[in-house]
C-alpha positions as a printed NumPy array, in Angstrom:
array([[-14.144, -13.694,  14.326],
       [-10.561, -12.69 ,  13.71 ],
       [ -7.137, -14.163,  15.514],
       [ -6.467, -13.457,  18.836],
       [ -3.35 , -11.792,  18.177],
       [ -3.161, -10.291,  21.781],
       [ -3.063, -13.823,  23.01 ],
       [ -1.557, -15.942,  21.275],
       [  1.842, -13.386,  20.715],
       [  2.59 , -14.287,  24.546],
       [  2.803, -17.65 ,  23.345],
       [  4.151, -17.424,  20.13 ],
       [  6.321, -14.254,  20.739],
       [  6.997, -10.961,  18.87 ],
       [  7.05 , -13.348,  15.947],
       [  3.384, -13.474,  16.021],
       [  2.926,  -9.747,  16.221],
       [  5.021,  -8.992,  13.085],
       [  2.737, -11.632,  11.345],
       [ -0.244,  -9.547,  12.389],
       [  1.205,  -6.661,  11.352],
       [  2.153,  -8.605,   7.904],
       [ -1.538,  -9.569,   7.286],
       [ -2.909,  -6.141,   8.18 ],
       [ -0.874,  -4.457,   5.841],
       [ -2.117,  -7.079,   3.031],
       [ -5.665,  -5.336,   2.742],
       [ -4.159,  -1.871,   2.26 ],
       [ -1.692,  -0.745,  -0.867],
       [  1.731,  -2.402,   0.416],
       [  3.685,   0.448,  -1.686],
       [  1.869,   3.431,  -0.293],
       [  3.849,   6.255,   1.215],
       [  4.654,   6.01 ,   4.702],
       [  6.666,   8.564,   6.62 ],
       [  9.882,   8.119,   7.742],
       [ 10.835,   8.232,  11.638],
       [ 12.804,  11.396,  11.722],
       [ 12.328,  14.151,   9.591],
       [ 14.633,  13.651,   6.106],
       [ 15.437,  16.282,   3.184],
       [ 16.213,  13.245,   0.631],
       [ 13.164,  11.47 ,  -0.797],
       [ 14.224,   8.664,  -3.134],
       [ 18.054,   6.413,  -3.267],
       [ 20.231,   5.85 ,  -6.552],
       [ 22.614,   3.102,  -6.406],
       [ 24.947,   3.165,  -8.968],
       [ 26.926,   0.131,  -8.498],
       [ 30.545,  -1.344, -10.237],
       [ 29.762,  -5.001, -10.892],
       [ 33.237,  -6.809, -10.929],
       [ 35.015,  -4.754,  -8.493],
       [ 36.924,  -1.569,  -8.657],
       [ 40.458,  -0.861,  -7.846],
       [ 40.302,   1.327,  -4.583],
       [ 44.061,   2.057,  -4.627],
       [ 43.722,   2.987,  -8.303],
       [ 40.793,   5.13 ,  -7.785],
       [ 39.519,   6.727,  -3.986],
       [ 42.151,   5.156,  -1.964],
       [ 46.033,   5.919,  -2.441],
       [ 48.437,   4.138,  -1.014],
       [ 51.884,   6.029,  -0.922],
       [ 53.537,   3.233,   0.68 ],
       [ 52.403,   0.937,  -1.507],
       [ 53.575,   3.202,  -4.279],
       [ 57.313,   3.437,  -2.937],
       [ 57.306,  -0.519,  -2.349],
       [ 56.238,  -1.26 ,  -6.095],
       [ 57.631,  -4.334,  -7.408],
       [ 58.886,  -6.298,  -3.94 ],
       [ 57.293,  -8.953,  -2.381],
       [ 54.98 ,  -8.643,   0.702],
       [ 56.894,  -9.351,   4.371],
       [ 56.411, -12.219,   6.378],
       [ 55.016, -10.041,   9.015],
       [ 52.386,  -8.222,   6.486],
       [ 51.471, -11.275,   4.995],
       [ 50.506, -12.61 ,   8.405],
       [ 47.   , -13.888,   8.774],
       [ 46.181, -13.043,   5.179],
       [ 44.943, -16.941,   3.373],
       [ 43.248, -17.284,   0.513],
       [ 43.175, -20.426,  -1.875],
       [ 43.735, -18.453,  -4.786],
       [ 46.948, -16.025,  -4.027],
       [ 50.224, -16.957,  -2.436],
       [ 51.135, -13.818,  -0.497],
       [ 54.512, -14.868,   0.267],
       [ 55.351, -14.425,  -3.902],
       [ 52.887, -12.099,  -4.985],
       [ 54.596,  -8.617,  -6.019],
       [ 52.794,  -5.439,  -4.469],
       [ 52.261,  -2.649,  -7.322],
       [ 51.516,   0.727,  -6.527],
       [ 48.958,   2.705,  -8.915],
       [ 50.069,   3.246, -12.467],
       [ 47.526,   6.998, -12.297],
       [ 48.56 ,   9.691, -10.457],
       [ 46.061,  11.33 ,  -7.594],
       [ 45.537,  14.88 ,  -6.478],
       [ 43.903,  16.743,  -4.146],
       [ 40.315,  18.602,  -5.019],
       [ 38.025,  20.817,  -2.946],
       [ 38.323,  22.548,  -0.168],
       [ 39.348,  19.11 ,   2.282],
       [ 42.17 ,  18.388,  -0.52 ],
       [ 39.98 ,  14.986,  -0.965],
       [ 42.663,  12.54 ,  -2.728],
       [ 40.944,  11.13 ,  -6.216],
       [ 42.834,   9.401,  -9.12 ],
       [ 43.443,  10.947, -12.733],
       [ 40.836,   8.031, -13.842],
       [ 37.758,  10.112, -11.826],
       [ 37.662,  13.397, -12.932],
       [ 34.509,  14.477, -13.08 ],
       [ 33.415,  12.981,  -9.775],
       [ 36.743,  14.706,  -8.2  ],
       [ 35.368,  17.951,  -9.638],
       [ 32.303,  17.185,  -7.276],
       [ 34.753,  16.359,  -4.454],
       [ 32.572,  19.29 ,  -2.175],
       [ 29.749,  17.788,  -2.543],
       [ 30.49 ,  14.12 ,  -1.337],
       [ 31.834,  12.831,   1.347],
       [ 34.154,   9.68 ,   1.031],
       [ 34.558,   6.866,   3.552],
       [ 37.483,   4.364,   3.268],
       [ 36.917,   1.947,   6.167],
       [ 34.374,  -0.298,   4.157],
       [ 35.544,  -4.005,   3.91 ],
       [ 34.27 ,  -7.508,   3.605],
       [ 35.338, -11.051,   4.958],
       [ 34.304, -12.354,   1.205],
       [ 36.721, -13.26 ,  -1.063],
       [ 34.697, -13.833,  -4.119],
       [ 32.45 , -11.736,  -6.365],
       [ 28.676, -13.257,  -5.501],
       [ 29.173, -13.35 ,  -1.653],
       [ 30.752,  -9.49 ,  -1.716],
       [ 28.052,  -8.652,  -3.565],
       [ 24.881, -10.009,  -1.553],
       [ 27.212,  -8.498,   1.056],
       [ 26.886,  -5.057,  -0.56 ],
       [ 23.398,  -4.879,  -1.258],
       [ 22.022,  -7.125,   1.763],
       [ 24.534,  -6.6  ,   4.742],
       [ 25.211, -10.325,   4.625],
       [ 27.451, -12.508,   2.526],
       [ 24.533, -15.042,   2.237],
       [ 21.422, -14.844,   0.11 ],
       [ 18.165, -14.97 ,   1.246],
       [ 18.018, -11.665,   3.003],
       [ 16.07 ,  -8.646,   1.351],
       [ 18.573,  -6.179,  -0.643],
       [ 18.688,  -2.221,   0.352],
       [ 16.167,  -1.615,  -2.121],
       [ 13.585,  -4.007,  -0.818],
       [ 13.977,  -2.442,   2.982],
       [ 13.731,   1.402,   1.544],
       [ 10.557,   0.066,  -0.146],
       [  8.954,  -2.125,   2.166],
       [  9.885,   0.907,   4.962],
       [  8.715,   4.397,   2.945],
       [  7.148,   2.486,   0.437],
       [  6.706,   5.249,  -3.291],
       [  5.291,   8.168,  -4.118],
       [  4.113,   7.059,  -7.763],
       [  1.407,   4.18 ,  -7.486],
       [  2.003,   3.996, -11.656],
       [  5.56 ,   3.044, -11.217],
       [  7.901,   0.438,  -9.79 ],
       [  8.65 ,   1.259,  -6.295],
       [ 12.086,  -0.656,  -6.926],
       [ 13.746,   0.123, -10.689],
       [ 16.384,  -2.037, -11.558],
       [ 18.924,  -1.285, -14.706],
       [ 21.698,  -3.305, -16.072],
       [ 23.444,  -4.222, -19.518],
       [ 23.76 ,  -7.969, -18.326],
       [ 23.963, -10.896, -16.369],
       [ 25.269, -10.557, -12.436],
       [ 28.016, -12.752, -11.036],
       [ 25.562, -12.905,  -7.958],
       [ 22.318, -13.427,  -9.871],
       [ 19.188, -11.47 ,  -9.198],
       [ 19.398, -12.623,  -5.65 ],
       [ 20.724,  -9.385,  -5.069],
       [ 17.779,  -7.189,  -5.787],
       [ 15.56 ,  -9.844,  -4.326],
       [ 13.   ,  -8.984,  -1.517],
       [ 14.469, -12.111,   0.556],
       [ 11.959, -12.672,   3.087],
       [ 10.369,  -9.71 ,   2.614],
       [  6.583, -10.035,   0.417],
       [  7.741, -10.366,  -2.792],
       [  6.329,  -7.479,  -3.959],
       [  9.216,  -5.644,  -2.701],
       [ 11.642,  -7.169,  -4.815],
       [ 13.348,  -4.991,  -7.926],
       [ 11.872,  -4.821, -11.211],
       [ 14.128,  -4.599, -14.389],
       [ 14.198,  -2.241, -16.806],
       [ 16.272,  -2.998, -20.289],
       [ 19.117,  -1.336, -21.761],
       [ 18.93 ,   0.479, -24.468],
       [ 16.838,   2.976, -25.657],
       [ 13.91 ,   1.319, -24.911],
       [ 13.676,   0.197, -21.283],
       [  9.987,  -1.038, -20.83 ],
       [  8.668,  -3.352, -23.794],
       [  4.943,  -3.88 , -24.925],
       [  3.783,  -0.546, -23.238],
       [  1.346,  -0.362, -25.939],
       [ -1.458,  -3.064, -27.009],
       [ -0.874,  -5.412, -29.379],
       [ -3.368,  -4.216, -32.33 ],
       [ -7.039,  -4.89 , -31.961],
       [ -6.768,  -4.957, -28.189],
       [ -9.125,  -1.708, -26.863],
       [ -8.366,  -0.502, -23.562],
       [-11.167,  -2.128, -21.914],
       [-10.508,  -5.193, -23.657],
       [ -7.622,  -5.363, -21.779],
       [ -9.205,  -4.113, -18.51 ],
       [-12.062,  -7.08 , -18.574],
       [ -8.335, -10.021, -18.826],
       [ -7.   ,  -8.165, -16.307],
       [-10.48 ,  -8.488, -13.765],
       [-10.427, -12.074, -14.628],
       [ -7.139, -12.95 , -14.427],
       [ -7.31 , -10.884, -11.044],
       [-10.643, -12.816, -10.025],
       [ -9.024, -16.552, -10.756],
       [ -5.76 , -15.754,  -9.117],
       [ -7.68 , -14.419,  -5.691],
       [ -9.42 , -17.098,  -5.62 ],
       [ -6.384, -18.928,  -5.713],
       [ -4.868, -17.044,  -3.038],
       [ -7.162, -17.725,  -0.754],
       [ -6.534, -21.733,  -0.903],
       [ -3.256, -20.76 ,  -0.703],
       [ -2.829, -17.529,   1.832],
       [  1.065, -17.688,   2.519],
       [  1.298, -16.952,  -1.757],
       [  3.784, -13.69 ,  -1.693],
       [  4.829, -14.442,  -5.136],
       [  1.129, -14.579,  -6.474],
       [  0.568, -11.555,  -4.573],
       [  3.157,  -9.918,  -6.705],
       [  2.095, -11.39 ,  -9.307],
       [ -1.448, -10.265,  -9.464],
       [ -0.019,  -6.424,  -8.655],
       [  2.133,  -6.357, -11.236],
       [  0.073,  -6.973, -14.015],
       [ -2.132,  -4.234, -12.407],
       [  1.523,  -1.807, -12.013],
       [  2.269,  -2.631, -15.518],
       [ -1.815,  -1.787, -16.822],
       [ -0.933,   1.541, -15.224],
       [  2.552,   1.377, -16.872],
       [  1.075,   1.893, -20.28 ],
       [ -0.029,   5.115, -19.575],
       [  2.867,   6.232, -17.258],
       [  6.223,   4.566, -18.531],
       [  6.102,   6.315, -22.071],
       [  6.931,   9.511, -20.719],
       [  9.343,   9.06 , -18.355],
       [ 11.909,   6.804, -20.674],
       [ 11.076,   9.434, -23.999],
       [ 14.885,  10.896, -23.218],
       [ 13.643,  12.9  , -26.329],
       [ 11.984,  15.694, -23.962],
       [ 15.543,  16.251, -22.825],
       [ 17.272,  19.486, -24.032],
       [ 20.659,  18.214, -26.077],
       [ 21.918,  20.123, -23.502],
       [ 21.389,  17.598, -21.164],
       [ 21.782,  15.034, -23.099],
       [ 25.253,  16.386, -23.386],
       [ 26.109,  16.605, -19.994],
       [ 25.169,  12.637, -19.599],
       [ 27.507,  11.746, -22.794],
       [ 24.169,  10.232, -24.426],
       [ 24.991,   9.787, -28.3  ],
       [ 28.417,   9.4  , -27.74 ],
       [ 30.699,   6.357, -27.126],
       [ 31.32 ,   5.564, -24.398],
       [ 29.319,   6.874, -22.319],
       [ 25.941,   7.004, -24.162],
       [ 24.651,   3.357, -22.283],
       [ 25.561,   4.374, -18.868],
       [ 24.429,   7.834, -19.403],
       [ 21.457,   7.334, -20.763],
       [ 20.582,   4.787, -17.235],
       [ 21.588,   8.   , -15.034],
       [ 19.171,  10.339, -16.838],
       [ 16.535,   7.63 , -16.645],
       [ 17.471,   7.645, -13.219],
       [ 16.949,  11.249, -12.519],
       [ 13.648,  11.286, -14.224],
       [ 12.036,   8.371, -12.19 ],
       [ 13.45 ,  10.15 ,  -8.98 ],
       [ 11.511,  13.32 ,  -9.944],
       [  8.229,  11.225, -10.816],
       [  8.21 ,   9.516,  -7.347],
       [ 10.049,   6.262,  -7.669],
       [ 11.771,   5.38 ,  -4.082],
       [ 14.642,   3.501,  -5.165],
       [ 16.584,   3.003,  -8.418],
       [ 19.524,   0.223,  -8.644],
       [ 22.012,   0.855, -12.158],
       [ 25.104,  -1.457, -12.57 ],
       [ 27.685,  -1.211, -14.689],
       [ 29.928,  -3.873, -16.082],
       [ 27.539,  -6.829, -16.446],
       [ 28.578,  -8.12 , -19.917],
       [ 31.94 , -10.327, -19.799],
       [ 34.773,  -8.398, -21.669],
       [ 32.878,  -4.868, -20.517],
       [ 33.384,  -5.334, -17.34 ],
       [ 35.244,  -4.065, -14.197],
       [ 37.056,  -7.429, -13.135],
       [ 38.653,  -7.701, -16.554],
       [ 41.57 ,  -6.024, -14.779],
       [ 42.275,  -9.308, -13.635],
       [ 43.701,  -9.703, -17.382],
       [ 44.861,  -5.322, -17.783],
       [ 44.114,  -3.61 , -15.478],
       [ 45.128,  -0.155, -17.047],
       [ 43.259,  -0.891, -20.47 ],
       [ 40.467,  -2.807, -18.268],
       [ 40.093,   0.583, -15.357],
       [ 40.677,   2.829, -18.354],
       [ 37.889,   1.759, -20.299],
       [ 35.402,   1.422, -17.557],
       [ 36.155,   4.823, -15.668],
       [ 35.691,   6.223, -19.384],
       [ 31.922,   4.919, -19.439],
       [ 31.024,   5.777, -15.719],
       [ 32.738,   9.018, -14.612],
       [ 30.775,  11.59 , -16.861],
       [ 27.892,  10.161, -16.32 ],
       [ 27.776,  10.024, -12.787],
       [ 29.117,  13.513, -12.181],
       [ 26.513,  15.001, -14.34 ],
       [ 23.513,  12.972, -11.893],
       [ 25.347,  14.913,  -9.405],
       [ 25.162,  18.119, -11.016],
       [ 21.669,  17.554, -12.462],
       [ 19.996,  16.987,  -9.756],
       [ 21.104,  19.503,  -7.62 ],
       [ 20.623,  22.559, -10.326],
       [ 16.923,  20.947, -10.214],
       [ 16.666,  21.09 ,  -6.288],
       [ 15.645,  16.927,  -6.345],
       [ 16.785,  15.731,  -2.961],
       [ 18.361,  11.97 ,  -2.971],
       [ 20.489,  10.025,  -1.796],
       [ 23.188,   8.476,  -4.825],
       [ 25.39 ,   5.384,  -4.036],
       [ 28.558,   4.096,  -6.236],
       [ 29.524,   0.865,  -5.033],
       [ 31.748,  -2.264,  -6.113],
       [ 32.168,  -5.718,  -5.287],
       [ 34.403,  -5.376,  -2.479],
       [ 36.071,  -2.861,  -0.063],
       [ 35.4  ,   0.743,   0.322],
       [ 32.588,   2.735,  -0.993],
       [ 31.004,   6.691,  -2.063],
       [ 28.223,   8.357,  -1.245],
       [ 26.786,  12.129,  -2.084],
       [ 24.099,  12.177,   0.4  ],
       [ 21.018,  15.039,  -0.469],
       [ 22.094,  14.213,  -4.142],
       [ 24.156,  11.49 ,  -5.124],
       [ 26.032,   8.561,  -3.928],
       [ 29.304,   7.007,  -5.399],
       [ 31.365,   3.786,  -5.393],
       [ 32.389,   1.556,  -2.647],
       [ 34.411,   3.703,  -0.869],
       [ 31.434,   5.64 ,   0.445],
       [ 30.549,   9.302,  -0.556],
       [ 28.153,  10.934,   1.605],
       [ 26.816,  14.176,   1.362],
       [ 24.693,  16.258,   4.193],
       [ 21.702,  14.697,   5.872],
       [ 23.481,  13.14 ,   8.632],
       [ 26.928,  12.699,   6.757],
       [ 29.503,  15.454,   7.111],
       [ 29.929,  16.948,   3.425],
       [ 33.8  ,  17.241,   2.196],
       [ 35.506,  14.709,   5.071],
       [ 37.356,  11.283,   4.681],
       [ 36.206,   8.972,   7.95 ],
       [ 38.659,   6.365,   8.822],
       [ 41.441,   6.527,   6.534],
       [ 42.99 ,   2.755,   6.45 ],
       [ 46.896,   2.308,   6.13 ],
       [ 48.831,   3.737,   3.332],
       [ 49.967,   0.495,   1.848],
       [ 46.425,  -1.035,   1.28 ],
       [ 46.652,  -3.809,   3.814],
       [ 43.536,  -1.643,   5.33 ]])
């Protein structure tokens, strides 16, 4: 006899409903496609994200009051209400940008001398400066980012785009997660928070070989592997059903499944090899330094076309390589990093759409404002959005020109 759902959710609430709901969806394929709400052009999100934190007013943001009070201190009334443990306001010089911005497009979008290939792509994005954060450190900002809430626990924007549309290749991740290192944050941020833990991001490797062990080790036949997997599958369920509330095990079982179907899946889509030189080009891959991060884009672009819903790449994980080394030089430090990023991200913009792939492409960073090229790509924390809902070539809320905004 099953639970008297009906019931009991007037007593326990919509609570109870979502639980039924929950348990439903457990005897069906969690990751299966489901269709959106309202009709959409863009199928699949790439989040391209600036661990460390990117200088706005060096980059998307200028500040020409800022500029013309270089070198003085900050007033008593502009340093009003601003406290933070770590910076006395009342000493601390302001310093306009050392890089000189111009206009691009047709809206005369603003851009720094550090982005140029994304500022060549200034038509196709549109950028919104009004992004901010209470946080004043690097792990709440970025939970912040990816979550909506300077506190962990709660499932990251890759998780909900999962759990909600769920993917369109059963023989891939749903989630993909890239990186060249540790996160300030942890993996928190690409966690599925309270979400089934299925949901949650899986990692792929840097390198030019981002899966390991997609083939068996020698000796190991096919079904070999195939009659493990049933028992391993058989001992675990049984498991489960002592212990019905298991998320993790339920991940745990599919992903040993996901990664079976891996073998015969994954080879293809990370063999950059199939790529014309071309392309390979365009993404700076074989050249320093932009082969790492380009070579994560084009990844990107090939699990989009395969199916996958959402991909997550950072930049700036390894300590010395990394955006908040401006805290130490910040021309050498925003030099060096817009070097590695900029080509590659402009040529995900311009790959995708000469391919007619539909997504949705993030930049972000640690704190403040954010990019986003909606229908094809979206950029760094100063939001670039472009079509599908978000007006192509416009700046929304432009803060003050001296950056206390």
């Amino acid at each position: 006899m099953g639970f008297p759902w009906r019931k009991h959710s007037r007593r326990f609430g919509f609570g109870a409903l979502a639980l039924s709901s929950m348990l439903e969806a457990s005897s069906t394929n969690p990751l299966a496609p489901k269709p959106p709400h309202f009709p959409a052009r863009a199928k699949a999100v790439i989040h391209l994200f600036m661990h460390g934190g990117v200088s706005h007013v060096d980059t998307f943001d200028p500040k020409p009051e800022l500029a013309a009070r270089s070198g003085q201190t900050i007033s008593a009334e502009m340093a009003k209400g601003l406290k933070t443990n770590r910076i006395d306001f009342a000493k601390a010089p302001m310093r306009g940008s050392p890089w000189k911005f111009s206009r691009y497009g047709q809206s005369g979008m603003e851009i720094s001398e550090l982005f140029p290939g994304i500022a060549s792509k200034a038509d196709e994005i549109a950028l919104i400066r009004s992004c901010y954060g209470d946080a004043f450190d690097h792990a709440p900002g970025m939970y912040l980012r990816h979550s909506g809430s300077q506190f962990p626990g709660r499932p990251s924007l890759g998780s909900w785009v999962a759990y909600g549309l769920g993917s369109e290749n059963q023989n891939l991740p749903a989630y993909v997660v890239m990186s060249d290192g540790a996160m300030m944050s942890g993996p928190g941020v690409y966690s599925a928070g309270f979400l089934p833990a299925i949901y949650q991001g899986t990692v792929f490797r840097s390198g030019q070989y981002p899966v390991l062990n997609l083939a068996n080790p020698k000796g190991v036949t096919d079904k070999a592997q195939r009659n493990s997997l049933d028992l391993i599958a058989e001992l675990n369920q049984r498991h489960l059903e002592k212990h019905p509330d298991g998320s993790e095990l339920e991940a745990r079982i599919a992903s040993y499944e996901l990664a079976f179907r891996m073998q015969s899946s994954a080879p293809d889509v990370v063999d950059l090899s199939k790529e014309t030189e071309a392309t390979k080009k365009l993404y700076g891959i074989g050249e320093q330094p932009t082969d790492d991060f380009g070579r994560k884009c084009l990844l990107a672009r090939r699990l989009v076309e395969r199916g996958v819903r959402f991909i997550q790449l950072y930049s700036g994980t390894n300590i010395g390589e990394d955006w908040d080394d401006a805290h130490n030089d910040l021309q050498t430090s925003h030099t060096k990093m817009c070097k590695k990023t900029d080509q590659p991200a402009a040529a995900l913009v311009k790959d995708l759409k000469s391919q007619g792939q539909v997504s949705i492409i993030m930049i972000m960073h640690n704190y403040g404002q954010a990019l986003e090229v909606c229908d094809r790509i979206n950029l760094l924390q100063h939001a670039v959005h472009q079509q599908d809902g978000v007006a192509v070539r416009q700046l929304l809320q432009k803060p003050s020109p001296a950056g206390h905004a």
